[in-house]
N, C-alpha and C positions, 0 to 999 in steps of 0.2 A: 586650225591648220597653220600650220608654220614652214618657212624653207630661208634657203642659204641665196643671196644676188648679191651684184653689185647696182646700187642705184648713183643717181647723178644728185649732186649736193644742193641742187637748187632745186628739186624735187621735193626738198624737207621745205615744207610750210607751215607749219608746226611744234611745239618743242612741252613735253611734259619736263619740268624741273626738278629733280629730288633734294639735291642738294644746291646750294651757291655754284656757281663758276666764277675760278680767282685765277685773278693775271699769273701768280704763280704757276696754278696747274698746268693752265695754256704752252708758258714759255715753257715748262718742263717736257710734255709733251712734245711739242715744235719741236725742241732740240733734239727727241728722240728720232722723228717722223726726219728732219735732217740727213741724221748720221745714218738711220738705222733701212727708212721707210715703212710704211703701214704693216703692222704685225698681223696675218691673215684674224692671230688666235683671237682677234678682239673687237670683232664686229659690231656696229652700229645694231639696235635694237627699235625696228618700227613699226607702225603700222596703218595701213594707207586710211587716206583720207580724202573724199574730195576728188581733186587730179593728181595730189601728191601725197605725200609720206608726215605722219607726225613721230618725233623722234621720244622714243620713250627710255633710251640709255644711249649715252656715248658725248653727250657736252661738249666736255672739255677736248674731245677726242676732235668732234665736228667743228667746235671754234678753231683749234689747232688745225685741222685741214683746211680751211677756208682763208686763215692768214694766211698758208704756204700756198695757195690757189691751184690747191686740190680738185680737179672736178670729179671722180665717184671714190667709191667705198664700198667694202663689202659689207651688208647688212643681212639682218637675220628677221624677215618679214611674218607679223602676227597678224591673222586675219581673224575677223570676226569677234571680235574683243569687247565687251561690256567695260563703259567708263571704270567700274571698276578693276576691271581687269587690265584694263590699261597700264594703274597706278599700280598693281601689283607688279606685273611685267616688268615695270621701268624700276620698281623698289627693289627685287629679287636679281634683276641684269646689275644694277647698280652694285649689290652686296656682292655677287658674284665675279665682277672686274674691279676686286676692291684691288690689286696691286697697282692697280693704273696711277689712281688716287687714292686714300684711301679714305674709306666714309667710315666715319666714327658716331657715337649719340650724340652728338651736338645737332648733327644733320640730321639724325634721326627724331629728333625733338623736333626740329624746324618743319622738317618733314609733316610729319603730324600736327603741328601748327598751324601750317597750309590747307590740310583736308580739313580741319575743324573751319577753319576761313570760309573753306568752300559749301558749309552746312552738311558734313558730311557727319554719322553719329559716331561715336568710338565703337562701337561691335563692327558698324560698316568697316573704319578702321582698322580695327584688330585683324578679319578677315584677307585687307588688301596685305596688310603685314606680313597676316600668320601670326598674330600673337593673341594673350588672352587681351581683353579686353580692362582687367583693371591694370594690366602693365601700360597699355595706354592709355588710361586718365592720369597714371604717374608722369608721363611723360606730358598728355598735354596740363599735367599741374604747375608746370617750368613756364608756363608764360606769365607766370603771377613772378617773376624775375624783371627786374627793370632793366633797359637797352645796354645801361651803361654796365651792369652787371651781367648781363649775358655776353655784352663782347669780352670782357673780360677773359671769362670761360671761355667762351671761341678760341681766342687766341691762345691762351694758354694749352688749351686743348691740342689747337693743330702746329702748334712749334713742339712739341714732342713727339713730332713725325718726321721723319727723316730719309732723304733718298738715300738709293743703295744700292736697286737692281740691276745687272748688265745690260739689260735691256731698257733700260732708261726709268724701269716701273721704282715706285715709292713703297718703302715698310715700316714699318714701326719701329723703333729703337727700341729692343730689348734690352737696353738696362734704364727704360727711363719707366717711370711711376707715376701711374695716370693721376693727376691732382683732384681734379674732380667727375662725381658721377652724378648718375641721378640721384639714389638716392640721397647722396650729403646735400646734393642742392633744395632737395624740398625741404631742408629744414629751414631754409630761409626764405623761401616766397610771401610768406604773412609781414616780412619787416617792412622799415621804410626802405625808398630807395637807398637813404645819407646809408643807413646801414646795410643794408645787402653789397654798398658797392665796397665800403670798408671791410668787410669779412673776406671777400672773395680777393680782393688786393691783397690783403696780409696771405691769404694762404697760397695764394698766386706767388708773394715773394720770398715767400718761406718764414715768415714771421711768427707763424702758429702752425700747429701740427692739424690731422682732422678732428684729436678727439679735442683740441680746446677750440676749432670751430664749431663743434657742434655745441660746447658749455657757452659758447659765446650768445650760437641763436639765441638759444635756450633762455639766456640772461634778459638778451635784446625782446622773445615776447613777454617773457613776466613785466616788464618794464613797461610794455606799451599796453599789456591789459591793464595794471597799476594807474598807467598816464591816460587808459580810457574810460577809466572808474573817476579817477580824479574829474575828468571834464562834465561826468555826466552828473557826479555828484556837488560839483561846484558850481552847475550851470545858474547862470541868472546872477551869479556873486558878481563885484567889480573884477578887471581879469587879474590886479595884484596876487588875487588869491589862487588863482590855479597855478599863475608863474610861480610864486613860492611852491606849491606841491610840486610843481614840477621839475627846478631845481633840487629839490631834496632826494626825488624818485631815481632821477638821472647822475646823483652823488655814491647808488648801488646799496644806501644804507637799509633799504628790505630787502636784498638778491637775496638772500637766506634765510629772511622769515618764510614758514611753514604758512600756505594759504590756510584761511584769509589770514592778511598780515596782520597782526594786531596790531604793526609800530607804523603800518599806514591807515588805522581805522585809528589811528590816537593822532597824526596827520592833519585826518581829515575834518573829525569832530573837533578839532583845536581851531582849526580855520574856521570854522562854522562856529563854532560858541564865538568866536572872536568878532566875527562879523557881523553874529546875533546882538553883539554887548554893544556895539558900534549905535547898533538901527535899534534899539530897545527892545530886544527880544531875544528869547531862548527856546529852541526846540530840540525834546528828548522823546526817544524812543524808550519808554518804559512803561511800567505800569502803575497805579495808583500804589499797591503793593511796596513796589518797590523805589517810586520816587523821592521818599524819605531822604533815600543813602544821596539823593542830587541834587537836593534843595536846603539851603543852611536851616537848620527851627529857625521859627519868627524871624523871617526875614519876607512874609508876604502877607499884606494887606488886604487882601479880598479875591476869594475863588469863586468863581460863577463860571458853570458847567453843567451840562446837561448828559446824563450816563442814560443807560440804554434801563429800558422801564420794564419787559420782560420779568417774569418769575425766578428764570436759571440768572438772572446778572443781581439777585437781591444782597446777595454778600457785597457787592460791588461798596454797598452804603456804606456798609461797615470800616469797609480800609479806606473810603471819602472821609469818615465821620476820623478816622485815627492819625487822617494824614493832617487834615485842617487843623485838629490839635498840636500837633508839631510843627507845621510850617505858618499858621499865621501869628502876627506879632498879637500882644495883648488888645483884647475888645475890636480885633479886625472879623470880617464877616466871612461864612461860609453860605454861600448863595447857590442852591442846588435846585435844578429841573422835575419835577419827578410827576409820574402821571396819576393817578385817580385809583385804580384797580388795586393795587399794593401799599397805597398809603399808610394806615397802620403797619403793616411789615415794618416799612420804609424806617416810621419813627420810631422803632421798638429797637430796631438793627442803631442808630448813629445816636438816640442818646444816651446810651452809659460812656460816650466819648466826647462827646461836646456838647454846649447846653443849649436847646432849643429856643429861638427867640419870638419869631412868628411866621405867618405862613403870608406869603404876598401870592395875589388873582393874576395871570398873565392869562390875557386876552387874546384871540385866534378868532379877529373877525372874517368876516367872508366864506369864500373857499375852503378856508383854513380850515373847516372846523372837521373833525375825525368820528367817525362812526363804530363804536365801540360792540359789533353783533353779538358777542358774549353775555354783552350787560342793555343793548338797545336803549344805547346812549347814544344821540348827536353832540360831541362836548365841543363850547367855543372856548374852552378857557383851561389852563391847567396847575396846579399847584407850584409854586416858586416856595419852598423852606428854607427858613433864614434861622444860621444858628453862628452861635459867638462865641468866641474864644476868650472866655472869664466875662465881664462887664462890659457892654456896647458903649462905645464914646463917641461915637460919628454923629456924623447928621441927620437931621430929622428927613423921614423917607416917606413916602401915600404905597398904601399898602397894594396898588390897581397899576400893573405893567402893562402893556400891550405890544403887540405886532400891528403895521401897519395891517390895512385891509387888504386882503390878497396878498400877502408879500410872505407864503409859503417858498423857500430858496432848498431845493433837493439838486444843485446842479454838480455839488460837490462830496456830499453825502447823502443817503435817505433818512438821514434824520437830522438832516439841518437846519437852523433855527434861521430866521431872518435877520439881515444886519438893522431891520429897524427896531425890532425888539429888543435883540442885544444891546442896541444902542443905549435902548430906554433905562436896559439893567443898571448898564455901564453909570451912564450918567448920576442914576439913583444910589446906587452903592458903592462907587468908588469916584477919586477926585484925582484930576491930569497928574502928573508926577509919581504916582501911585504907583503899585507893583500889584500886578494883575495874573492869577495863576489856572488853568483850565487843566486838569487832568485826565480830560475824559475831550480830546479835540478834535476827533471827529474833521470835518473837513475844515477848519480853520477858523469859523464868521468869529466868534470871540476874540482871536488873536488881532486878524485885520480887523476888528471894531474899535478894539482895547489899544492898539498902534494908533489908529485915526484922531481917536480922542485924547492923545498926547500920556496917552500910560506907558509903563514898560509892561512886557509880556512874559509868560513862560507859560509854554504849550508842553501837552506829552499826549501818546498816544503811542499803542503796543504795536499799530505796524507805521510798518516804514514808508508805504506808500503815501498815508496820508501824509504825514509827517512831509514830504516832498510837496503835496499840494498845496500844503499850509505856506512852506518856503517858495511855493512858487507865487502863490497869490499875494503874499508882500513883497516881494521883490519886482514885479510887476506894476507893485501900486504900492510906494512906500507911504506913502500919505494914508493907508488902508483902504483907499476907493479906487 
């Protein structure tokens, strides 16, 4: 139910907001409310509350009476009103008295700001509005805008409003061109502030038009997905190395590569080899296959790795057995893991590529020991095959490796070998200074073993994740422990 009064202004104890109230509106009003007096057409919108009235349109209209000490108004009384209805009431009187003031999407964004504030959901929204509902997630997606960027847009927005009316009311200047809306705005809510508030100034001062703000966002996210890739892939580096990425990202020299950028993935791995070459170490994503084309020939003195013992991985040997040919120097070792079930395969597959030397015992006492139900085997011990590239020149080696007892380590793969076993290798086949290579790296122990005991390293391994667990657990622990 609704009807037409006059009520007494101290009556209002209450006040729905839709918009701001600005000193402007007030004195502009006043000076109408002056010369003119209360225009009947444009009554106060309320509805009782209590002992008195909550005002659900008229503001600027009510502060402007109240300065001139006004005691009534006509008002237009809504009874029996659901909170929501309130807020529609006060949003629809408000669109409806737009000459007064006039309310633009700025207010209408802030608007909807306020009801999300109040835990209200966007369909409830949508409803108090009258709009669909993804038209108000667009709008409340404008608070992802920073203060100093949204005032921006406020003001720009409401000085290309202009009085006019003979009645004191305000309209819009028809030759002016609204600078910005919603939609150009959401292309920037994901930036930083520094940039949101830069975009919106230059197009605020006419320094760019919309279609090079919008190439602008556009530029500004490639750049900060680039600068987020960069932090996550350089994490744990000293931070020299991310500021260099980051100076270079922020120079625009990828804004035009095609994702992924190839000239920031040659960036990034340049920083990384560089900081591996630093700390004695190198990690490649590649495959035994194909690690050939990344590692100089003979320029590695001893490979000890352990590849996956499975039926389907028995080719594996073979590009083991082709790659130790090429990469180790003369009479350096190839020191390979391998289990029991396949053995013959094993040796059939690597030696027409390199020449067999001996087989060493590696011991799995305790726990350790694996239960083979195929074959109803408990085995504590597994084959270690030693083969050399031409003539063996090294040290004399005891053919009996071991893991400590219980020192099974799956915390970083399921098939991880124990840093005391590896130790045992390390120590036995290769000497400090030495260049230490693991094709097959699995969750890293060989690398951080092979770092500890004062070797250089190069790791590989086909995914990438590991390849990050390996960098993370020496950079953690440069010493390898």
């Amino acid at each position: 139910m609704t009807f037409l009064t006059q009520i007494a202004l101290d009556q209002i104890t209450a006040e729905i907001q839709i918009r701001k109230v600005t000193e402007a509106g007030i004195l502009r009003l006043g000076r109408s409310l002056e010369d003119r007096g209360y225009l009947e057409r444009y009554p106060l919108a309320v509805t009782p509350t209590g002992e008195g009235y909550k005002l659900l349109d008229g503001n600027h209209r009510l502060a402007a009476a109240r300065r001139l000490g006004l005691e009534r108004l006509p008002a237009q009384v809504y009874e029996d009103l659901t909170p929501n209805d309130e807020y529609r009431i006060a949003y629809e009187s408000n669109a409806g008295h737009d000459a007064i003031v006039p309310q633009d999407w700025t207010d209408d964004a802030e608007f909807i700001w306020n009801l999300v504030g109040q835990g209200k959901t966007q369909q409830e929204i949508a409803g108090i509005m009258r709009w669909s509902r993804p038209l108000v997630a667009q709008y409340a997606a404008l608070r992802g805008l920073t203060p100093e960027a949204w005032h921006v847009v406020v003001v720009t927005t409401k000085n290309q409003i202009v009085t006019g009316g003979e009645d004191g009311s305000v309209t819009a200047h028809v030759t002016t061109v609204t600078t910005f809306t919603e939609g150009l705005l959401r292309n920037i809510t994901g930036l930083t502030a520094e940039q949101q508030v830069k975009l919106v100034n230059d197009l605020a001062a006419g320094r760019m038009d919309k279609a090079k703000f919008k190439a602008a966002a556009e530029r500004d996210k490639a750049r900060n997905a680039l600068l987020a890739e960069a932090a996550g892939r350089l994490k744990g580096l000293p931070a020299e190395y991310l500021a260099r990425a980051q100076t270079e990202i922020n120079k625009g020299i990828y804004d035009r590569d095609p994702l992924p950028a190839a000239g920031f993935e040659k960036l990034i791995q340049q920083l990384l080899d560089e900081h591996a070459q630093r700390a004695n170490y190198r990690l490649l994503v590649a495959s035994v296959a194909d690690l050939a084309q990344q590692i100089a020939a003979g320029s590695v003195d001893v490979i000890i790795t352990d590849p996956p013992y499975e039926r389907p991985a028995l080719p594996l040997y073979a590009e083991l057995a082709q790659f130790g040919a090429h990469a180790l120097k003369p009479g350096g070792s190839l020191i390979v893991m391998c289990g029991q079930s396949y053995l013959p395969e094993v040796l059939a597959l690597m030696q027409p590529h390199i020449r067999y030397h001996w087989m060493v015992a590696y011991l799995t006492p305790g726990g350790q020991a694996v239960q083979l139900w195929q074959r109803q085997i408990n085995t504590f011990w597994k084959p270690v095959l030693w083969f050399v590239q031409g003539n063996y020149a090294g040290k004399w080696a005891g053919d009996v490796a071991k893991s400590a007892v219980n020192d099974n380590d799956k915390r970083f793969h399921r098939w991880g070998q124990s840093e005391s076993g590896m130790a045992d290798l390390l120590e036995r086949f290769s000497n400090a200074g030495e260049t230490v290579c693991d094709p097959f790296l699995g969750g890293g122990t060989t690398g951080v073993v092979a770092v500890a005991l004062g070797r250089k390293f190069i790791g590989a391994d086909t995914d990438p994740a590991l390849i990050e667990v390996t960098r993370q657990r020496l950079e953690e622990h440069p010493d390898g422990r």
